[in-house]
N, C-alpha and C positions, 0 to 999 in steps of 0.2 A: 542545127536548130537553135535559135538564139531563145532566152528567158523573153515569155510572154511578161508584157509589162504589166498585164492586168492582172496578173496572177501572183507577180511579185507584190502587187497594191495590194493583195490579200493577205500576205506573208506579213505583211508590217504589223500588226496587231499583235501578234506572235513571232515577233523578230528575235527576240533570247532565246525562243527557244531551236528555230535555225539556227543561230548562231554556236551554240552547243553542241550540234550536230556535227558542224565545221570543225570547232576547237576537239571535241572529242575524236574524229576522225584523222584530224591531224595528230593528237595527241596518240594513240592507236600508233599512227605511223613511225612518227618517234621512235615507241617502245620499241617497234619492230626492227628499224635500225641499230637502236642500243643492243638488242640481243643477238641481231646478226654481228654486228661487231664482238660480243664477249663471246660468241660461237665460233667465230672464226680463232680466237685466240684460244680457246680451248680445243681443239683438232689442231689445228699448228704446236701447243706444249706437249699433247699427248702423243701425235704421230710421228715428230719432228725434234723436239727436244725431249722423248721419254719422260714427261713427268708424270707422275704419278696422280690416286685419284685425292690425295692430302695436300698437293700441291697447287689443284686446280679444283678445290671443293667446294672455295668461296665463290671463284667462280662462277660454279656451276647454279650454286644458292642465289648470285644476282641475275643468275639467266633465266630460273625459275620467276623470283617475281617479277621481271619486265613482264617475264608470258604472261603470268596472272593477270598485271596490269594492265597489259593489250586486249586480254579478253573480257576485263570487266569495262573497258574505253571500247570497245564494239558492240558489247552489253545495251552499257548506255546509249552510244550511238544509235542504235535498234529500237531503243525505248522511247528514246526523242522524236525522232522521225515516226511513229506509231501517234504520240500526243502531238507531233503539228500535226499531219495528217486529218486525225482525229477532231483537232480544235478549228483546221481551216473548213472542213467539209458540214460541221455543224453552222459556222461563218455561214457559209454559201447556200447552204438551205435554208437560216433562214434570213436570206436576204431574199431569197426567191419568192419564200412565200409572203415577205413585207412586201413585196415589191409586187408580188399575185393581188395580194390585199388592196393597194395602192391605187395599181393601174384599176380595179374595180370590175365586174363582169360584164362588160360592153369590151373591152379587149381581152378578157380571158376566154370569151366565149368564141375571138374570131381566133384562137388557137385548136390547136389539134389534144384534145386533154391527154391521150395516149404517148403523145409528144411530149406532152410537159408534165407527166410522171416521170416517162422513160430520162428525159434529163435532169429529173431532182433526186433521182433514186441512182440509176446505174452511170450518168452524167457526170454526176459529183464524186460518185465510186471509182470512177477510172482515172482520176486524179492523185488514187493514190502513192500510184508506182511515179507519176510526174514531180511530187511536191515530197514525198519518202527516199526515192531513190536519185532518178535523176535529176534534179536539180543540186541536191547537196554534192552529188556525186560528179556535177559540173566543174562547181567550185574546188574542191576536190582533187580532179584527174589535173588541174593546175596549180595547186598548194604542195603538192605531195612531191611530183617531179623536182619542185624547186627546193625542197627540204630534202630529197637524196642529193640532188646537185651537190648541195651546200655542205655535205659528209662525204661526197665523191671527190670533186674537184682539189680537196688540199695533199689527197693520196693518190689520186693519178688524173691528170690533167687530160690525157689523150682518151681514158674514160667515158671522161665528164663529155669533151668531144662528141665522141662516138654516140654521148645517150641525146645531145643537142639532135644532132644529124637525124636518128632514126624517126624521135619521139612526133616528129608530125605526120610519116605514113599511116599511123591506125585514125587522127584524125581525118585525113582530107579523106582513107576511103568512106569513112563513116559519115562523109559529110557527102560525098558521090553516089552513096547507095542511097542515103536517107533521105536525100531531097528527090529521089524515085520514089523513094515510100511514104514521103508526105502525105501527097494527095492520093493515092490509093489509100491510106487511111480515114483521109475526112470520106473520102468517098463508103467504105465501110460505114463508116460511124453513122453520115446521113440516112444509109440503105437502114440501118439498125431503127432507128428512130421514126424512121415510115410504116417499117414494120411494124414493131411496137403498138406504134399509133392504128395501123390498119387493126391489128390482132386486138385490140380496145375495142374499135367502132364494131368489132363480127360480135363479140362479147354483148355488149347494149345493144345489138341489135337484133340479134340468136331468135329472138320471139317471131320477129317478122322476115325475117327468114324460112324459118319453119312453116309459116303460114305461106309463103309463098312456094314454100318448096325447092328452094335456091340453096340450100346446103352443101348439093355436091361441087355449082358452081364455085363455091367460095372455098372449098376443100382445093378445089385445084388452081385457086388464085391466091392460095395459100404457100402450096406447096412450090409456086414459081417466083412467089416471093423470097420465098426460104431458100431458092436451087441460086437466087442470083446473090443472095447473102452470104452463101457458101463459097458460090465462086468468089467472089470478091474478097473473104477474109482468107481464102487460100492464098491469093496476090500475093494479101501485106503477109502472111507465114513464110510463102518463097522468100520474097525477099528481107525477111528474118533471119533465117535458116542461114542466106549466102551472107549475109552481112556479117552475120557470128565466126562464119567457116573464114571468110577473109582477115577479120581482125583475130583470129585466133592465131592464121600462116604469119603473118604480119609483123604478129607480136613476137610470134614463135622461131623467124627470122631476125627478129631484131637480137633476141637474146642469144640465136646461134653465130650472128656478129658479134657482140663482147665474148662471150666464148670463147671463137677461135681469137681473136684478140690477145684475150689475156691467155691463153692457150700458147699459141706464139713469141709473145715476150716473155713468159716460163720460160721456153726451151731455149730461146736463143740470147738475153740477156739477164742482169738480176735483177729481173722483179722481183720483189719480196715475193714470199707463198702468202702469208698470212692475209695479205694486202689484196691479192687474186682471189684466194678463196670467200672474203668478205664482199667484192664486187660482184662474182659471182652468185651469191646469195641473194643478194638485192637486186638484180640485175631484174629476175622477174617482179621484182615488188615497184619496179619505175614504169614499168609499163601497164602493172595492175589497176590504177584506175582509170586507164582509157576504154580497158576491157572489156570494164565494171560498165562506164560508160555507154559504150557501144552495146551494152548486152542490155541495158536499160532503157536504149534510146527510143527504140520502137514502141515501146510501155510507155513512153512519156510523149510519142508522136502521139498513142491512142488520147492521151490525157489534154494535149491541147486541142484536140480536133473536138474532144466532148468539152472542152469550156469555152468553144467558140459560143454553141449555144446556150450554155450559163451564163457568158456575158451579155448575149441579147436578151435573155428574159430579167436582167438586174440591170440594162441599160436604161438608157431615154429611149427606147422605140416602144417601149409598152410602158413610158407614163402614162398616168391618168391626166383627164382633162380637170381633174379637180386639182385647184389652186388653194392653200391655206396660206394668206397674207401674214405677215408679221403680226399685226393688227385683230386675228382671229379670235372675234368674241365668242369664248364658253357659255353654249344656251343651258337655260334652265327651266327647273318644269315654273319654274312663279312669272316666266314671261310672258308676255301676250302670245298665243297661238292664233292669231288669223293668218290668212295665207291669202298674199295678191298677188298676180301675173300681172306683168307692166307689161305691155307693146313684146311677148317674145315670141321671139325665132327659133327655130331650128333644123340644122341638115344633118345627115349622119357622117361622119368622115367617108371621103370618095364617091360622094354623091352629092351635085349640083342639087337637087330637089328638096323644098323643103317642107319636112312633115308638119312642123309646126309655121302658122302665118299669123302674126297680129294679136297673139293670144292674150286675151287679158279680162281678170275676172276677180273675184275678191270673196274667197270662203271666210266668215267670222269662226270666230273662236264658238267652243261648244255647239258647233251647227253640222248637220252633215250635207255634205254637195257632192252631187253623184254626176258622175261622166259620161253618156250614151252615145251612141254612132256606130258605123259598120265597123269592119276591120280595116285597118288603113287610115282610120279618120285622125288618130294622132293622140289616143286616150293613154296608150302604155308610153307614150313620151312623158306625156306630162307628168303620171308616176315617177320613171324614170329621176326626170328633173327635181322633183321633189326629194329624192331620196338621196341624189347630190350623185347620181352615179355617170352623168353629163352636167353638163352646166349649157346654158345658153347660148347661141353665139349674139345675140341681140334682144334688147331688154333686163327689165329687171324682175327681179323675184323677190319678196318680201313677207316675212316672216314676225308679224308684231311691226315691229317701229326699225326693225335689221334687216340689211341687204343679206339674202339667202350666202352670200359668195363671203360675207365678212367673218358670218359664224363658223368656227370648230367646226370639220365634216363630223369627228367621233362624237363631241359632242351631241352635235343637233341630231345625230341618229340614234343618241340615247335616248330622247322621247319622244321615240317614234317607234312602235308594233306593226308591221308587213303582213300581211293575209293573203300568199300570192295565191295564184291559180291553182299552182301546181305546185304547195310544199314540202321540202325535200325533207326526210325521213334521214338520220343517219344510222348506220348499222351498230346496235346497240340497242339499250332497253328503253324500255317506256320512261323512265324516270330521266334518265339522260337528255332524252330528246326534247323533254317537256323540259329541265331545266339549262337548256341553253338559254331559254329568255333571263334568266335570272342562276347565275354560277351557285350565286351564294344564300338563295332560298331555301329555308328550313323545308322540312317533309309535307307539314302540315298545311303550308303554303302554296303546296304543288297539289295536295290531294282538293283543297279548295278551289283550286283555278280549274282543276278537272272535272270538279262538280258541278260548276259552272259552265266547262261547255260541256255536259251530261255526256263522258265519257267514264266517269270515274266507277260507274258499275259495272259497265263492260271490261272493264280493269282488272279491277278485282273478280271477274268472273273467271280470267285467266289464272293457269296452275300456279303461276310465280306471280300474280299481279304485276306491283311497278316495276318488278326486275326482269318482266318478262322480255326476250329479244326478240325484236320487233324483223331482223332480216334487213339487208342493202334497201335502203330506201324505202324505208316499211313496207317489203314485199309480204307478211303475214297479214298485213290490215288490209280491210275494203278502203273503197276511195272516201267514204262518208268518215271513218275513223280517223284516216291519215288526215284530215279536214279539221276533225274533231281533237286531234293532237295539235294541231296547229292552232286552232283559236285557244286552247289549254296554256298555249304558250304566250297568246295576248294577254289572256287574263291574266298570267302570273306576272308579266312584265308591265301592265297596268299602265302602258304609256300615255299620257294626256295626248298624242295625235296618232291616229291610226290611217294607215294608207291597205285601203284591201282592193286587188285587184284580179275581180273575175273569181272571185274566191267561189262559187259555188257552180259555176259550167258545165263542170267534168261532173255532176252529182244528178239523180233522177227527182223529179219533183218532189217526193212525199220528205226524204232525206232534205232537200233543200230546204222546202219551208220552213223544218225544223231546226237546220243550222241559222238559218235568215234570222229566224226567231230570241234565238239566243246569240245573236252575233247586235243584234239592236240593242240586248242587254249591256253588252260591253260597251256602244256605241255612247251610252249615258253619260253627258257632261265631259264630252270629248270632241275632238275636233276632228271631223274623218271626211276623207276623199274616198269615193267608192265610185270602182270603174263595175259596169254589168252589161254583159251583150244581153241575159234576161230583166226583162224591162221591168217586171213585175216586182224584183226584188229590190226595185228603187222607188218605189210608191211613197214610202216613208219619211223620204228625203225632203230635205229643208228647202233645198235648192237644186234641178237640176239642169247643168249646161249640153246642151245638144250640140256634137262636133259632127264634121263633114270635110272630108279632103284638107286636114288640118286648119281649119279654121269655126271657132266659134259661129253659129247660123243662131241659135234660138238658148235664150235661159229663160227658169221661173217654175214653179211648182207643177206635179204631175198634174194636178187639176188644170192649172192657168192652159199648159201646154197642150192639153188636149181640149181644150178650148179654141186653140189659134186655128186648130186643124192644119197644121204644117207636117213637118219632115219628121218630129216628134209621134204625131200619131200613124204615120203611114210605118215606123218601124213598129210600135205598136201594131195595128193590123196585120201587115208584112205576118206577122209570129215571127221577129227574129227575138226571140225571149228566152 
């Protein structure tokens, strides 16, 4: 298995401190051979020339601190490899999620979310025996060899030979069993990641399951997911298991060659002893990092097979279609807020059709324009667009006197407040969730914006008020509350353009009006696009454009429009409201 090159482009950030892993591991080895050498001479003085323990006591004293110093250089070595580790896997997560952020939720959403936990979480984890162990351990099984060489070859030549010859058997078997076990690993890893992913969607889905009574189905398409998971990581364990069993004979062979070796030129000519017994010593320390190697390799197979998929979620295949020019003007709230559509287009990727045809329209600043039509007609585009999470394929979009594409995305989304349909809750307390619009909002600020959209008694009705936890996705709130935390959140973030889309659908009329109500208060001396399948809730409106099969048919006030007697007042009648 050769060093993934992506993964070494990760390493470079923190390249000292690999590299100290290397020097340390090397330096470890050293020691080792310095005290195999003053070991060997100390058994040679004592058993062979009787010397005494006054004779060989200094010795003995520099044999101890090699050891010491061998074991605080694998100490360290240990410690190193813990802080890359440690430093690359924070690296990678968050690039993933810059790059989640990036690409924007039009390609996060055509991922699998159980997928793209399972590879930020146990994806990035399983790298760690690849970038800790095996890879230093790479470099290593070929730095080490060549530094006993280098203390072999001046004391016995035929040795040194003999450790040439052996020392590519535990690689090439390691390179015969491992590229078996390659792809039965990715193959594992994918099955892992489906799973995951399946065991997610049963999780979000457990309610309508229930309702339909489909539980046992899913218990047992559970459990066939889990039996082909099992079979599968038993694969890559077999051939773990033989892979160890072979580089162990291997190794275990090669060492029982210098052996009889130096075993034989004892008895039959004068090899030195001292000179045998020291080759002997090391004999297993020349083949100890292939071992080490081989015993790591399949921990660092699991490791590149889970950063195939970290490098596709941090590649080009999940950029976003949002472009920031060199040129990108920082909006501010003192610029002009109208909003025009020039001539634009739109298709979604992998689809010829396009939702949007010809659009082109021009909200002033402080006015509100409301969006009507069925579903399908092309209203949540034109949101979309606005909030810069697509771009156009044709046409312009203009913003004041600025092409939409010129400005800052972070920017221009800083004055701009979201009212979607459905807004998400995060698990946590009421004060949290209200002050995401605003991190750095005093108390007093939040309890204001909440009085404002007339949740702040029902707040404080609760045993903990603003620290009350609210549950995944505000699962303790009704849907009017979760509503009413989200306009808490306009009010506090106070953006001069508001984009609210379908913000009251999911809600029962008497609830509605009331939010409608104080969602107009907000709307004061601001500049808001508001999408409504209820029609009723756009009476208000300064301007509204009537869409159909993505294209503009009719604009002009709820009065004008039910005047024409067109396509405006038949969804009116209709009741699609």
């Amino acid at each position: 298995m050769k060093p993934d090159k992506k993964i070494i482009d990760e390493i470079k950030p923190v390249k000292n401190k690999f590299i100290f892993i290397l020097v340390t591991g090397l330096s470890a080895s050293a020691f080792t051979l310095l005290s195999a050498f003053i070991l060997s001479r100390v058994i040679n003085n004592v058993f062979l020339n009787n010397a005494g323990l006054s004779d060989v006591f200094s010795l003995l004293i520099i044999f101890l601190i090699f050891t010491a110093a061998k074991s605080l250089l694998v100490w360290l070595q240990n410690y190193f490899a813990v802080e890359l580790t440690a430093s690359i896997k924070v690296q990678l997560r968050n690039k993933i999620l810059l790059k989640l952020e990036e690409s924007g939720p039009e390609n996060i959403n055509s991922e699998r979310t159980g997928e793209i936990t399972n590879t930020l979480l146990k994806g990035v984890d399983k790298l760690d025996d690849y970038l800790g162990k095996f890879l230093p351990q790479l470099f290593l099984s070929a730095l080490i060899p060549i530094l006993i060489l280098i203390f072999v070859f001046p004391i016995d030549l035929l040795t040194g030979i003999v450790f040439i010859v052996t020392a590519p058997i535990i690689p090439l078997f390691m390179f015969l069993i491992g590229s078996a076990a390659e792809k039965k690993n990715k193959k594992q890893w994918h099955t892992l990641s489906r799973m995951n992913a399946y065991f997610f969607d049963v999780l979000q889905g457990i309610v309508t399951l229930k309702l339909f009574n489909r539980t046992k189905d899913v218990l047992i398409k559970i459990e066939k997911i889990s039996d082909v998971f099992r079979i599968k990581t038993l694969a890559v364990l077999k051939i773990a298991f033989i892979s160890s069993l072979v580089l162990e004979v291997a190794s275990t062979l090669s060492v029982a060659v210098i052996a009889v070796e130096i075993g034989l030129r004892l008895l039959y000519s004068d090899f030195p002893f001292v000179n045998a017994l020291f080759i002997l010593i090391i004999a297993p320390e020349f083949y100890l990092p292939m071992r080490m190697l081989g015993a790591s390799y399949h921990a660092g197979m699991e490791g590149v097979a889970a950063f195939e998929r970290v490098a596709d979620l941090i590649s080009d295949k999940t950029k976003s279609e949002i472009t920031n020019s060199n040129l990108s003007y920082d909006y501010n709230s003192a610029a002009n807020k109208s909003i025009e559509f020039r001539n634009i287009y739109y298709s979604y990727p992998g689809s010829e059709k396009e939702v949007l045809k010809d659009i082109s329209f021009k909200a002033e600043q402080n006015t509100i324009t409301a969006f009507v039509g069925e579903s399908g007609a092309g209203k949540s585009t034109v949101m979309k667009l606005l909030l810069r999470f697509i771009e156009p394929k044709k046409g312009k979009i203009l913003i004041g006197d600025y092409d939409l594409t010129s400005i800052d995305a972070k920017s221009w989304r800083n004055n701009i407040s979201w009212l979607p349909q459905n807004p998400h809750l995060f698990s946590g307390t009421i004060l949290d969730n209200i002050k995401i619009a605003d991190s750095n909002a005093d108390f007093d600020s939040v309890i204001e914006a909440a009085k404002n959209a007339q949740i702040h008694n029902f707040i404080m009705s609760l045993p903990k008020g603003y620290n009350t936890e609210i549950g995944e996705n505000g699962a303790k709130l009704s849907g009017g509350e979760r509503q009413r935390v989200a306009l808490a959140r306009a009010y506090l973030r106070n953006s001069p353009i508001i984009i609210a889309d379908e913000p009251t659908s999911n809600l029962d009329l008497f609830v509605e009006h009331e939010i409608m109500n104080d969602m107009y208060k907000l709307f004061a001396d601001k500049t808001v696009i508001l999408i409504a399948h209820r029609l009723h809730t756009i009476e208000k409106a300064d301007s509204i454009i009537v869409m159909r099969n993505g294209e503009i048919i009719d604009t002009g006030s709820h009065s004008e429009l039910l005047k024409r007697k067109g396509y405006y007042k038949e969804l009116i009648e209709a009741g699609n409201a």
